[in-house]
N, C-alpha and C positions, 0 to 999 in steps of 0.2 A: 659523469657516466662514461665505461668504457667498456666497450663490445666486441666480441668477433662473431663470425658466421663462415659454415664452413659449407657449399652447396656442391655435397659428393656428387649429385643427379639433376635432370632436368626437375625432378620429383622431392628432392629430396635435401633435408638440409638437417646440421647439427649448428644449434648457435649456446652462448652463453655472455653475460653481463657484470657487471658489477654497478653499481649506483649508489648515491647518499642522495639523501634527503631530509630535510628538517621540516617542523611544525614552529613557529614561531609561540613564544609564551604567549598569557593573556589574563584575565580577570574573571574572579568568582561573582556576578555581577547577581546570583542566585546568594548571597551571603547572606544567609540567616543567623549563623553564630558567627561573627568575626573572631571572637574569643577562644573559639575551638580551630577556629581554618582559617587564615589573613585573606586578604583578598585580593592578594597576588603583586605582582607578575610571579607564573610558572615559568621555571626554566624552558628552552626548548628543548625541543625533542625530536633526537638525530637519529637517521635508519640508515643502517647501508644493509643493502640487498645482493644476494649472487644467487644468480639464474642460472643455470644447463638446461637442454631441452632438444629433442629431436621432434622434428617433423617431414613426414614422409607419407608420398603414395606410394601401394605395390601393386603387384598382381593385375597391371594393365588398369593400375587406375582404379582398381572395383575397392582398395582397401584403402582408410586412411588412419594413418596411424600419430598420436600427439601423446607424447611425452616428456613432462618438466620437473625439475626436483628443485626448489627453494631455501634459501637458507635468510633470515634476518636476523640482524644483533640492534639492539634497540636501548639507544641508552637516554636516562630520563623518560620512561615513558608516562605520558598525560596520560592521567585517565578519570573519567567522570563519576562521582562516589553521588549513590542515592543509598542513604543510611537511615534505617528507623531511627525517628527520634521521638520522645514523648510531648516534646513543646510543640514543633512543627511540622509533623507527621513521619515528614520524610526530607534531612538534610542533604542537599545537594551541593556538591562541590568539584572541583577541578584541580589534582594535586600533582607533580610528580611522583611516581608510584616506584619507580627502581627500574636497573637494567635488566632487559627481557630479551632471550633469545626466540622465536619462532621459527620451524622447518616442516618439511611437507613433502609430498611429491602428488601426481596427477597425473591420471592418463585418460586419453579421450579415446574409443574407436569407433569407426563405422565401415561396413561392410555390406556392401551389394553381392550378395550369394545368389542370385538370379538377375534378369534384368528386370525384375517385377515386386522383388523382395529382400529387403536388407536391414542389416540388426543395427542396434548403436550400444554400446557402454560403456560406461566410467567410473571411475574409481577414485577416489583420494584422499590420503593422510595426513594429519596435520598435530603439531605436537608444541606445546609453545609453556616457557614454565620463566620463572623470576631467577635471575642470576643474582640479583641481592635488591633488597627492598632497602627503597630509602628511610633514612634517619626520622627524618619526621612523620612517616607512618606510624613508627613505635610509638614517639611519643604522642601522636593522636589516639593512639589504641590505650595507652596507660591513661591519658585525659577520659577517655570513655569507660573504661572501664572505674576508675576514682569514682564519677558521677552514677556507676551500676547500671550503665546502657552495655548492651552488646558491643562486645569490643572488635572483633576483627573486620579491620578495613578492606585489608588487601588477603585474600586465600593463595592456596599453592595454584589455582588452577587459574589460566586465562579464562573470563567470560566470553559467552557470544563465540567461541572456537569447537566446533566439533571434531573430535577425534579422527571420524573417519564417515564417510558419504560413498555411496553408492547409486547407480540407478543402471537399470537394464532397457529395451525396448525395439521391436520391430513395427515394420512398415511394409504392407504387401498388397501394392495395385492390383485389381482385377479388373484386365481392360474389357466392356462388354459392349464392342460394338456404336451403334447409333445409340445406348442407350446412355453412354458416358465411362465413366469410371467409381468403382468401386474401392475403397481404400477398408481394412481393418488395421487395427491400431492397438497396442497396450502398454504398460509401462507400471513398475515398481520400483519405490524409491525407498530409502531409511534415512533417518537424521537421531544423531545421540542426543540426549537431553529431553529433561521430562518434570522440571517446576515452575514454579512461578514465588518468588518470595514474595510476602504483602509486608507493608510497611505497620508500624506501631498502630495498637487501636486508641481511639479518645472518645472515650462517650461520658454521661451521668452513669454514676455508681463507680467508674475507674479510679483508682486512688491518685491524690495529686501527681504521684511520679513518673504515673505515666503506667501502660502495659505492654511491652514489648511480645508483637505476635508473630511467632514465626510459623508457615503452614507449610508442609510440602502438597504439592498440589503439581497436576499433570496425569503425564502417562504419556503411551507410546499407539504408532496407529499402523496400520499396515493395508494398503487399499490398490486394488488393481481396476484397472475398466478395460472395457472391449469395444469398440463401435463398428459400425459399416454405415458407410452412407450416397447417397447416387441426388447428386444434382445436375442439372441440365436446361437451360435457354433454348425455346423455338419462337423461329421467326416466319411471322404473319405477313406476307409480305414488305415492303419498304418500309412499314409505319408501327407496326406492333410487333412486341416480344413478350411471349408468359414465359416463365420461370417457375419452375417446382423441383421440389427436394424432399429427400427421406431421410433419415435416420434411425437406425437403431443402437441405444448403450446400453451393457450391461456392466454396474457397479459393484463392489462387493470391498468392506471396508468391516476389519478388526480391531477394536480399540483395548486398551487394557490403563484403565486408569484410578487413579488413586479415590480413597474414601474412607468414610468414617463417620463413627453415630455421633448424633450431637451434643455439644461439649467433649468430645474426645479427636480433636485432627489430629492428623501421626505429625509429628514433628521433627520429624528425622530428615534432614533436609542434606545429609550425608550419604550415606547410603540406601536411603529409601527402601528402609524395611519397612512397608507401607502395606495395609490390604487395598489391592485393585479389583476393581470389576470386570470381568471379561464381557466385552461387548460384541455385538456383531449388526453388519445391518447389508441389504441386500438391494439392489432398485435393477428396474428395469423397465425402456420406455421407448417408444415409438417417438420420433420429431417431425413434425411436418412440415413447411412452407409452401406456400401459393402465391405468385404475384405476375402484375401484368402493368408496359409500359408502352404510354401510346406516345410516339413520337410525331408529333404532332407540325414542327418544320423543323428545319438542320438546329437550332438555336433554342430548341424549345423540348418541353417532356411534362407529361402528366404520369404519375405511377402510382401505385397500388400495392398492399400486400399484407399477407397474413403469416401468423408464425406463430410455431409452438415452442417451448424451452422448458426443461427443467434445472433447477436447484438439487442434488443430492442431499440427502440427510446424512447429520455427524453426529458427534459428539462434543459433550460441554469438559475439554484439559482444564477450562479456570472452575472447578467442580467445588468451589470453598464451601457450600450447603445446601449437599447434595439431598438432604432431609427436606431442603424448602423447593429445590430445582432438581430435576432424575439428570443423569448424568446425558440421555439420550438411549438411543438416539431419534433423533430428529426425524420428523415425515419429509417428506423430498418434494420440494414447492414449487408448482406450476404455474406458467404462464404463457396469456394468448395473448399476443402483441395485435394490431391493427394500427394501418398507417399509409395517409394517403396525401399523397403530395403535386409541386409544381415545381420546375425548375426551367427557366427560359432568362433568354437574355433579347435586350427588343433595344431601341432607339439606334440602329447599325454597332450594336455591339457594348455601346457605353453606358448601359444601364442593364446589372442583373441581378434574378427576384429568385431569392427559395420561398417556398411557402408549404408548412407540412402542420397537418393534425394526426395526433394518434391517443389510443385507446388501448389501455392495457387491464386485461382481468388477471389477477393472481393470487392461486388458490392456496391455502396454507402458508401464509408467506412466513418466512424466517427471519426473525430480529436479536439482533446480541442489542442483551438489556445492558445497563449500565447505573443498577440502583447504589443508592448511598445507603450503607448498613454502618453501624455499633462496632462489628465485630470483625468484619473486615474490610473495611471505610469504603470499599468499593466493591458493588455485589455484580459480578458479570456473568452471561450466560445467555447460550442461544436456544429461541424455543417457536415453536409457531403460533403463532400472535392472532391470526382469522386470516379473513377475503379482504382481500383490497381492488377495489379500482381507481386507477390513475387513469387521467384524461388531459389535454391540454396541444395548445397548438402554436407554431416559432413562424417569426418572419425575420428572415435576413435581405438586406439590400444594398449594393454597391453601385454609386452613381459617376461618373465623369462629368462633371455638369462641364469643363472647359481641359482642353488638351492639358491643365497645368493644375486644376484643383478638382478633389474628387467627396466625397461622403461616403460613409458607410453606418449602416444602422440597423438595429436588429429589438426584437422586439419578443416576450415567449411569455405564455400562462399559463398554469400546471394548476390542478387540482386532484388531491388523492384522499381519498376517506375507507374507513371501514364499511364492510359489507355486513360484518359477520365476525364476532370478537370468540374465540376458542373457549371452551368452558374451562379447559387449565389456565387461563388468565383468569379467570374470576375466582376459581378458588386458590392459588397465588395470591392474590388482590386478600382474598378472609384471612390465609395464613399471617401475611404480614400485619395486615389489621391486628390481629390475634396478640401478635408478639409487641405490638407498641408502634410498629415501624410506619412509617407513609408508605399507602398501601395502594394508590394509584400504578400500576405497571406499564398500562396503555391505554394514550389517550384518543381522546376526538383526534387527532391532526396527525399525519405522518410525518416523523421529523426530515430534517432538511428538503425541504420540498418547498422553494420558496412559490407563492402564489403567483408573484409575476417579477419580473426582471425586463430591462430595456437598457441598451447605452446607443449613444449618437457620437462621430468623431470623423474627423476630417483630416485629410494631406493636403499640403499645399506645395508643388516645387518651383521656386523663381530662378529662373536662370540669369545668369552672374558670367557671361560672353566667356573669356578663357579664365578666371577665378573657378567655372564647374557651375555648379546649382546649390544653392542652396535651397532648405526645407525644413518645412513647418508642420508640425500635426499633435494635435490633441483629442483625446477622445472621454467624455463621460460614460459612468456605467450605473446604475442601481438592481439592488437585491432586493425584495419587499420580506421584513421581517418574517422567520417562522420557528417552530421547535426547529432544539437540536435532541433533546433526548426522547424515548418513545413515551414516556408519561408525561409528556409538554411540561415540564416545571423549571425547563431553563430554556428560554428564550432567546432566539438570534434579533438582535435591534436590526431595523430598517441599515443597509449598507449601501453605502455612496464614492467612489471613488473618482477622482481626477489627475488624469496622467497627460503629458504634455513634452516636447521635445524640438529642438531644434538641432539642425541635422546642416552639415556641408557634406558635400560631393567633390572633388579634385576632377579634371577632366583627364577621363579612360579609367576613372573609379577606381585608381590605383590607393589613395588617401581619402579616407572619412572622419569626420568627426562630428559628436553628438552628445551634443547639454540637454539631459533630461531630467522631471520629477514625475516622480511613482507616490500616488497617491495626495498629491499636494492638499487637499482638505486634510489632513493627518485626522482620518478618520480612525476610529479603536476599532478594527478585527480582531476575531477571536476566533482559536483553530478549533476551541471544543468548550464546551462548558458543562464541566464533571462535578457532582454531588458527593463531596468528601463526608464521609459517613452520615450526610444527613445534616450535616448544620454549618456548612459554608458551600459556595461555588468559588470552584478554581480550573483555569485551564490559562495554555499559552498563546499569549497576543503576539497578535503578525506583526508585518513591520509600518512604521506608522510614515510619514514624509519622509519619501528618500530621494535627495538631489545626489548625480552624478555626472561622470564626464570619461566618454569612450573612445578610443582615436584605436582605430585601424588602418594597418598596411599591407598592400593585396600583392603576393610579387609571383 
């Protein structure tokens, strides 16, 4: 890496860089067809970078100005290919994809135009295209296409790079005295892009070779908000402090998103000559908070309090059937939190207790479903599902039992059930009935909401005279099983984990080092567990027993 910087001012500076950097190759360890993709080592994959870029205050400091222009040349670049396929829904792999340039530029500003109110905006462009695609892309794309799958691998266009990003926004204090301060706030943003590809469908009645589905599906949103809000703490004398707060937001959000009768999705995943729905949705809403803390000695507190919050309502971009689910928008889902706690520390310091219960009612709540369909293996969409109440109450505690060894342990149980199921789930629930499909949407049990959890774990430091200290500490945890999706039909097992470490100290903590294992039961987690159209679960496992070894040096 090699740099200059040039500081014209106390304020002010023009710098620029140059840099390389590599990604080291690695393995398709996701190899479903060895036959179509090897399973590696990928070449690596070299960047070099060049930066210019000013930054500067003016106008006594009130302005702040950032601008940078980027240039990258990228050769070899990796990149992760998820391809319909009709055997295994969706092949995944890690290839070298060809040399890629990338460039851009960005500017940031902010500006205090009063000493009460000031704007911010940004801007930035970005433009990234293939300078030559590797040799073995083709002949993956002629392998694929021989076989009559969809053949293009690699497109003109980088993924996941947006064109161009914007956003606007002010901020304007109203100081009002003993009463606190008043802030109003807003902001507009844009982002390009507007699909979602789904991978091949596989159901009964598919012909053995598979159906290759391509949907264009999305749209574009445009949404501004406004708030003011006034909070403020009074003290009762030495012992007690109430706390209250207002709020008022007004939202207002346009959607324009894709659709289509059924059996007919637009397929045009090019241009998107698609029909969109024009949406609109409006909210607007008072927030409240109340709360009160008695402080009870220097060491110690009992508190209290109440709150209001809402959720805004959207729209459904993954709209794949929109015949079965409207597109939105959504009602805007409320909730009164309650919450009453202890926090004290007592034995001269070496023993301290949380201890908190709360109470939350929430009206219309919002759930993105996650059903397994036929036609497009995975049916998402958010909708308001009923009433819920959540209830449940945490103890945490940290002990010293001796100047050299300590515990810690903590302990929580949550319970959350329906109050009150929406009649569009139940007739959702007939629909799919109707169509063949499993037609449970929402069940008894709120997913990931485990009933109870607890873990127990301890440090230990021995000192070792001018060697430093060495130290010990291990800690158990548990999850007590529960849904992960909201029709309960995939299950989280009971989760147990034990972590464990031995630890030196250098004397003046200049040098550490630390032999640990993460998860030494090599228990199976699992990040999700998704309903591929209805007739398998799959989702990706965490990492299972992992020993390691850390040296740090502090100078």
């Amino acid at each position: 890496k090699l740099g200059a910087q040039w500081n014209f001012s106390d304020s002010g500076q023009i710098y620029g860089f140059w840099s390389k950097g590599y990604r080291s190759g690695g393995f398709n360890f996701r190899n479903a067809k060895p036959f179509f993709i090897p399973p590696g080592p990928t070449r690596e994959e070299e960047n070099n970078t060049y930066e210019v870029g000013l930054k500067t205050d003016f106008a006594d400091g009130r302005v702040r100005l950032n601008v940078a222009a980027f240039y990258n040349e990228i050769t070899d670049m990796q990149r992760e290919l998820n391809i319909g396929d009709p055997d295994v829904i969706v092949l995944q792999a890690t290839l070298n994809a060809g040399d890629v340039t990338i460039q851009g530029a960005e500017l940031d500003v902010v500006a205090l135009l009063t000493d009460t109110f000031s704007i911010n905006a940004s801007v930035g462009v970005q433009d990234g295209e293939y300078d030559s695609i590797d040799p073995f892309v083709l002949q993956l794309e002629a392998i694929l296409e021989a076989a009559g799958q969809p053949s293009t691998v690699i497109g003109p266009d980088l993924p996941r790079l947006a064109p161009s990003n914007y956003s606007v926004g002010f901020s304007w204090d109203i100081p009002a005295g003993s009463m606190g301060l008043f802030n109003v706030a807003g902001s507009y943003s844009y982002r390009e892009g507007r699909y979602i590809w789904l991978p091949p469908g596989f159901a009964p009645g598919i012909p053995a070779t598979g159906l290759n589905l391509t949907v264009a599906l999305g749209g574009d949103m445009q949404a501004e908000n406004y708030g003011i809000f006034w909070n403020n703490d009074f003290y009762l004398g030495d012992s007690w402090v109430l706390s209250a707060g207002i709020r008022y937001t007004d939202e207002s959000k346009k959607a324009q998103i894709i659709t289509a009768p059924p059996g007919s999705p637009c397929r045009d995943v090019v241009t998107f000559n698609c029909t969109f729905d024009n949406l609109q949705g409006d909210w607007d809403n008072i927030t409240p908070k109340l709360g009160a803390q008695w402080n009870f000695s220097d060491s110690g507190q009992i508190y209290g309090f109440w709150s209001k919050g809402y959720r805004s309502g959207g729209f459904n971009f993954r709209n794949a059937k929109p015949f079965f689910i409207p597109p939105g928008p959504t009602r805007e889902e409320e909730n009164n939190t309650y919450e009453v706690g202890l926090k004290t520390d007592f034995a001269d310091g070496r023993v301290r207790l949380n201890v908190a219960a709360f109470y939350n009612e929430i009206t219309d709540m919002q759930r993105e479903l996650n059903i397994g369909d036929p036609d497009v293996i995975v049916l998402q969409a958010t909708l308001n599902a009923g009433d819920v109440t959540i209830q449940g109450a945490e103890l945490d505690l940290v002990a010293l039992l001796t100047d050299n060894f300590s515990i810690n342990a903590s302990v929580g149980v949550q319970d959350g059930e329906y109050d009150r199921i929406d009649p569009f789930v139940l007739q959702l629930e007939a629909i799919l009935e109707a169509a063949g499909q499993p037609s449970t949407v929402i069940g008894p049990d709120l997913p990931r909401l485990a009933p109870s959890n607890y873990s127990l774990g301890f440090s230990w430091d021995i000192p070792a005279g001018s060697m430093g200290i060495f130290n010990v500490a291990g800690n158990y945890s548990y999850r007590e099983g529960h849904p992960y999706n909201d029709a309960n039909t995939e299950i989280f097992d009971d989760q147990e984990r034990i972590d464990a470490s031995i630890n030196w100290f250098s004397p003046g903590d200049s040098w550490s080092v630390s032999l640990y294992g993460k998860n030494l039961s090599d228990e199976a987690n699992w990040g999700n567990l998704t309903s591929i159209a209805g007739l398998w679960t799959a989702g990706p496992m965490q990492k299972g027993r992992f020993l390691g070894m850390e040296v740090n040096w502090r100078y």
